[in-house]
Structure formats: structure tokens, C-alpha cells
C-alpha positions as CSV (number, residue, x, y, z in Angstrom):
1,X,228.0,125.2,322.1
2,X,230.1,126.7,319.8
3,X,229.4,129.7,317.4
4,X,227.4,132.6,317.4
5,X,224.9,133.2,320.6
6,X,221.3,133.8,319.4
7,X,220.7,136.9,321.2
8,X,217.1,136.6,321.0
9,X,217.1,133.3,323.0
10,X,219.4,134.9,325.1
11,X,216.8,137.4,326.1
12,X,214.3,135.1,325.9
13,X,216.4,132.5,328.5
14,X,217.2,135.8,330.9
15,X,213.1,137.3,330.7
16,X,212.1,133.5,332.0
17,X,215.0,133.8,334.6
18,X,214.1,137.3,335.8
19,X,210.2,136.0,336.3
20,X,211.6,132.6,338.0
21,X,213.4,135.4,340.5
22,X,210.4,137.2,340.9
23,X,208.3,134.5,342.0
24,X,211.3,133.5,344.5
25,X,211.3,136.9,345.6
26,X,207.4,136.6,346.8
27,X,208.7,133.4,348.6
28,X,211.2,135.4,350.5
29,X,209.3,138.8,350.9
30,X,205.9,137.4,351.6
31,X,202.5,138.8,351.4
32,X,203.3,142.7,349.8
33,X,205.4,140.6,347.2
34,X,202.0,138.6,346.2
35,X,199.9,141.9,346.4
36,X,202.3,143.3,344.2
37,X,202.7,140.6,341.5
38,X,198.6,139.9,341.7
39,X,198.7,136.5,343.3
40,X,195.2,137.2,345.1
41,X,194.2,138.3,348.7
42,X,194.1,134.5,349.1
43,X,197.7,134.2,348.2
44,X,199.0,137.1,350.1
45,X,196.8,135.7,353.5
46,X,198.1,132.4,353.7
47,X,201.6,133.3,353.2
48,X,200.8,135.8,356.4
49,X,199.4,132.3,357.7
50,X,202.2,130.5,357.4
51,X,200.3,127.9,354.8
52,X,202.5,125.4,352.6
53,X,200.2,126.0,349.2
54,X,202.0,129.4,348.3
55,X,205.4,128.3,348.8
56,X,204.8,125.2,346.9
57,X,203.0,126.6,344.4
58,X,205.4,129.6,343.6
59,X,208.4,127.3,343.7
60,X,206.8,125.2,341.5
61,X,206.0,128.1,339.0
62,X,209.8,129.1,339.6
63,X,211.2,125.6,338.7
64,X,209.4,125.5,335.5
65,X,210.3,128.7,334.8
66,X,213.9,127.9,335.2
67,X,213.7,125.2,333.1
68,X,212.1,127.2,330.4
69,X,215.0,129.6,330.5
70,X,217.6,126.8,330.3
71,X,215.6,125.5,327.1
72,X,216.1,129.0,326.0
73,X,220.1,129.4,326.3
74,X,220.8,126.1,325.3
75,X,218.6,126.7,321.8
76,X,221.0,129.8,321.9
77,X,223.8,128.2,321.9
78,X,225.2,129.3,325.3
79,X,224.5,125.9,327.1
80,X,224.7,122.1,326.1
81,X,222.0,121.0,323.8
82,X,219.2,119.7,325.9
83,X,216.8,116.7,325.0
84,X,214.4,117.6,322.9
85,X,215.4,120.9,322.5
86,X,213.1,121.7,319.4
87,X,210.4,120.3,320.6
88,X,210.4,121.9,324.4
89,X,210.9,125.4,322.7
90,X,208.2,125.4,320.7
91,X,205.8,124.2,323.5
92,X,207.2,127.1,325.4
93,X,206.8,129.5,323.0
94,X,203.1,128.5,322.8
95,X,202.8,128.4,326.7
96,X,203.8,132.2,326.6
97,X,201.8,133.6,323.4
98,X,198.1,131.3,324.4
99,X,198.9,133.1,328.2
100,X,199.3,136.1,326.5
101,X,196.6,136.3,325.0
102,X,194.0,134.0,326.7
103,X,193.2,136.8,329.4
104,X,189.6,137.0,329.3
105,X,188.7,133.3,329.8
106,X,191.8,133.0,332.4
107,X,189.4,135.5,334.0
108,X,186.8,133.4,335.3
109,X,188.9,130.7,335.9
110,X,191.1,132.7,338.2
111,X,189.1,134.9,339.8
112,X,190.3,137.7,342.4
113,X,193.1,138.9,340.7
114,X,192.7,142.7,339.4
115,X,192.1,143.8,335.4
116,X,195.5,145.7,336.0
117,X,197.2,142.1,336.7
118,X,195.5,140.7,333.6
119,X,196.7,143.2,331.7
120,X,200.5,143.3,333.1
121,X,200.8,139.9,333.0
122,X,199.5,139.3,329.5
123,X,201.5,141.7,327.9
124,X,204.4,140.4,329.4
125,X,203.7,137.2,328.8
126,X,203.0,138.1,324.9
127,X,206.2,140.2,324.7
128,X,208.3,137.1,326.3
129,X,206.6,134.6,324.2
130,X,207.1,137.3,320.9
131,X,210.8,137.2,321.9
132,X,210.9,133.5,322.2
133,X,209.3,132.7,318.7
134,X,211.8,135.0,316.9
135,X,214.4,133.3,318.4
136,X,212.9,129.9,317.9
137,X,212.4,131.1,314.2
138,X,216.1,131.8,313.6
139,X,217.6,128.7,315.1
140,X,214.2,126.6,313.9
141,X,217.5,124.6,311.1
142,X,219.8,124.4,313.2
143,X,218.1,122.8,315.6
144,X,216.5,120.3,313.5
145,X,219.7,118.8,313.5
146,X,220.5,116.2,315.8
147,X,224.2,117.2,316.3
């Protein structure tokens, strides 16, 4: 833990924290919050409903999210190493950059979400997973090492 903080695991860690927020923040502020964010009509009517499926699905987005970030600032340097630190990193850098750009077939799979949410969310999902790989390449030695 000790040394120099990379900082662009460090803004990679915070951007998956912010988005881990976000989604809480739909939890706690409900159907305008899924509008908003492009969850689908669907999402936004059964949280009006009072239906489990968007609370358990957006807190399970959120956990994994969370996770993600602490993968981030412990490959920064600002937390503990985490088991297989390396190896977690680098599937979520791939996670991020195949969302980002995997819009157009995530299309018709998830259907009812508008072209400005594919758009939004793929560019962010890019720039996160950009931020995340040049991170990842900067520490990619150091955290060969076991120690």
C-alpha cells in the first residue's frame, strides 16, 4: 500500500463508484431516476409498482460495481492488494471497453431503451474502460508480482 497512487486507477476506482451511486440513487428516487438513466418504461413501472426485480437488479449492478471500483484502488495502490488482482482488472477492463462498444447488438437484446441511452452509456462505458486500461497498463509489472 505503500508508494505512489496510480492516479489513473484512482479515477478509474472513483468513475465505477460514482456509477455504483447512481444506480443506488434510482433505488432511492424511483421511477424519474430510471427514466433518466434509460432503464426502460418497464423499469420505471414496476418501481411505481412496488415490484422486487428493480431493486434487486439495480443493487445487484451497484454491488458489482463496487467491487469493480475496489479492484481499481487496490491496483492503485490506495487499498490492500486484493486476490487476484491482475486477473480481475483486466476482466474489468474488458467488461467496460466490449460494453462500450457492443451497442448495436446490445440493441436487440435490450430492447426499449432510447438511441440516446445507447449512445450515453457506451461512451461512458468506453471512456471508463479507456481509463481503466491505461491504468492497468502502468501498473500491468507491478502487479505481476505477488508481493
Amino acid at each position: 500500500m505503500s508508494g505512489e497512487r496510480n492516479r489513473a486507477l484512482l479515477a478509474a476506482g472513483t468513475l465505477s463508484a460514482l456509477a455504483a451511486l447512481l444506480h443506488l440513487g434510482c433505488i432511492v428516487f424511483g421511477a424519474p431516476w430510471y427514466r433518466a438513466f434509460g432503464a426502460g418504461e418497464w423499469m420505471a413501472q414496476a418501481s411505481i409498482a412496488g415490484h422486487w426485480h428493480p431493486v434487486v437488479a439495480t443493487l445487484a449492478i451497484a454491488s458489482v460495481l463496487t467491487v469493480w471500483s475496489l479492484y481499481a484502488f487496490s491496483a492503485a495502490g490506495a487499498l490492500h492488494r486484493l486476490p487476484l488482482l491482475r486477473t480481475v482488472l483486466c476482466l474489468v477492463t474488458a467488461v467496460y471497453l466490449l460494453r462500450g462498444v457492443a451497442a448495436v447488438p446490445m440493441m436487440s437484446v435490450f430492447p426499449g431503451r432510447s438511441l440516446n441511452f445507447w449512445l450515453w452509456s457506451s461512451g461512458i462505458c468506453l471512456g471508463i474502460g479507456v481509463v481503466h486500461l491505461i491504468g492497468l497498463l502502468q501498473v500491468w509489472k507491478r502487479l505481476g508480482r505477488l508481493s
